[in-house]
C-alpha positions, 0 to 999 in steps of 0.5 A, a space after each residue: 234713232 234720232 241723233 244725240 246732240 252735244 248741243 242737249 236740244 235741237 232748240 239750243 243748237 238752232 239758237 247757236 246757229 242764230 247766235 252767230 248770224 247775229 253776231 256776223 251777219 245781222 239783218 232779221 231779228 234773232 228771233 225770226 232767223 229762230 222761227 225760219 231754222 227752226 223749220 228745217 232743223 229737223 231734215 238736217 239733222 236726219 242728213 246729217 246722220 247719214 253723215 255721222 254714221 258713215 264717217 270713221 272719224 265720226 261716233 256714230 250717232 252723235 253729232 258734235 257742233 264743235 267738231 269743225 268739220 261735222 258743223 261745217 257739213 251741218 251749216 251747208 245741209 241746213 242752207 241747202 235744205 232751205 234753198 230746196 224749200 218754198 216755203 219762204 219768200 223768194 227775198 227772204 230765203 236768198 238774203 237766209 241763204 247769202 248769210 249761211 253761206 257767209 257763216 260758213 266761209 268764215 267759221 270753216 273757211 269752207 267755199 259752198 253756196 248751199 244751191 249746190 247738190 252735193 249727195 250725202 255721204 260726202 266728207 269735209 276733212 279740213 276743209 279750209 281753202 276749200 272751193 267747191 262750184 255748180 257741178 255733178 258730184 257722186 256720193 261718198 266724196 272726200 274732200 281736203 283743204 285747199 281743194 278746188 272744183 269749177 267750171 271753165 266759162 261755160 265747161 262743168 267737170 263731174 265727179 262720180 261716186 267714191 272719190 277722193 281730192 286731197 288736199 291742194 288738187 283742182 278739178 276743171 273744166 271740160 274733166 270727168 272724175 271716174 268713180 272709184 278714183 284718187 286725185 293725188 295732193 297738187 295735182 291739177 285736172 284740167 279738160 282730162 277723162 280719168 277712167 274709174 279705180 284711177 290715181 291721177 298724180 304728178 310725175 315729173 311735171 306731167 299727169 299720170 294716171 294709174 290703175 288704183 292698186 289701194 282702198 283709200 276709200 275704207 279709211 274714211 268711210 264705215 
């Protein structure tokens, strides 16, 4: 079953989204940014519903542009959707991709280019200060603001399945997140392997990694 939209239609919630291009990032017409969303409306609303119903903090179902968080995730699925497309030019798809993403940055304060592969579930609660760079991210991540993931130079961290990186932590470098595992609120990561089920926290001034003894996970995803 499709997902029912505060917005009443998809056609009233691509007009929003233009809407706000305009009004920021104005470069096309408002009725060309309509005619080139409007393509892709319909594959982001079913990602999103991937989303939607399996985020506790979500009524399933429904998807709320108001809800900052839901919009957020929106606008990134909607720009990745169309950088996954060939079906627009090269210039104008990237000049398409270059306003999303500034839309994003300023309505969410969220930091995702839309090339970057970020597989759904994943949630961004309160996402603000949030960046997030070109590495391997696993499904059902959890995100919190203030967050940072990037490479070093040359060196990518990945991120299995099932993580969560509260808020104010860092992934870098050469690092490897093992699935299942906590990254605790201003912990660093840094050129470090952390095994599976692990809570990496700070302790006295050093990482310390533990066996993870609780379910973080259930409280955010169904």
């Amino acid at each position: 079953m499709p997902l029912i939209l505060r917005a009443e239609s998809k056609e009233r919630l691509v007009r929003h989204v233009c809407g706000q291009l305009s009004m920021l990032y104005p470069l096309s017409s408002t009725e060309d940014d309509i005619c080139s969303i409007s393509i892709f409306i319909e594959e982001s609303l079913s990602r999103m519903e991937t989303i939607v119903n399996s985020v506790n903090n979500f009524k399933e179902g429904y998807f709320d542009h108001l809800n900052t968080l839901q919009y957020a995730s929106f606008l990134y699925i909607l720009g990745n959707n169309i950088f996954r497309s060939v079906k627009l030019f090269e210039r104008e798809k990237k000049d398409l991709l270059d306003r999303l993403f500034g839309l994003n940055r300023a309505v969410s304060g969220l930091d995702l280019y839309p090339s970057i592969s970020l597989p759904e579930p994943f949630f961004l609660s309160h996402a603000l200060g949030t960046v997030l760079g070109n590495v391997k991210y696993g499904r059902r991540l959890v995100i919190f603001h203030n967050v940072t993931v990037g490479r070093i130079g040359e060196n990518r961290p990945s991120i299995e399945d099932d993580v969560i990186l509260f808020p104010g932590s860092s992934v870098t470098g050469l690092s490897r997140i093992g699935a299942g595992s906590v990254i605790s609120a201003n912990t660093h990561v840094h050129n470090l392997e952390v095994p599976e089920m692990s809570l990496v926290s700070i302790d006295k001034g050093s990482i310390s990694i533990k066996p993870l003894r609780r379910d973080y996970l259930s409280l955010y995803f169904r």
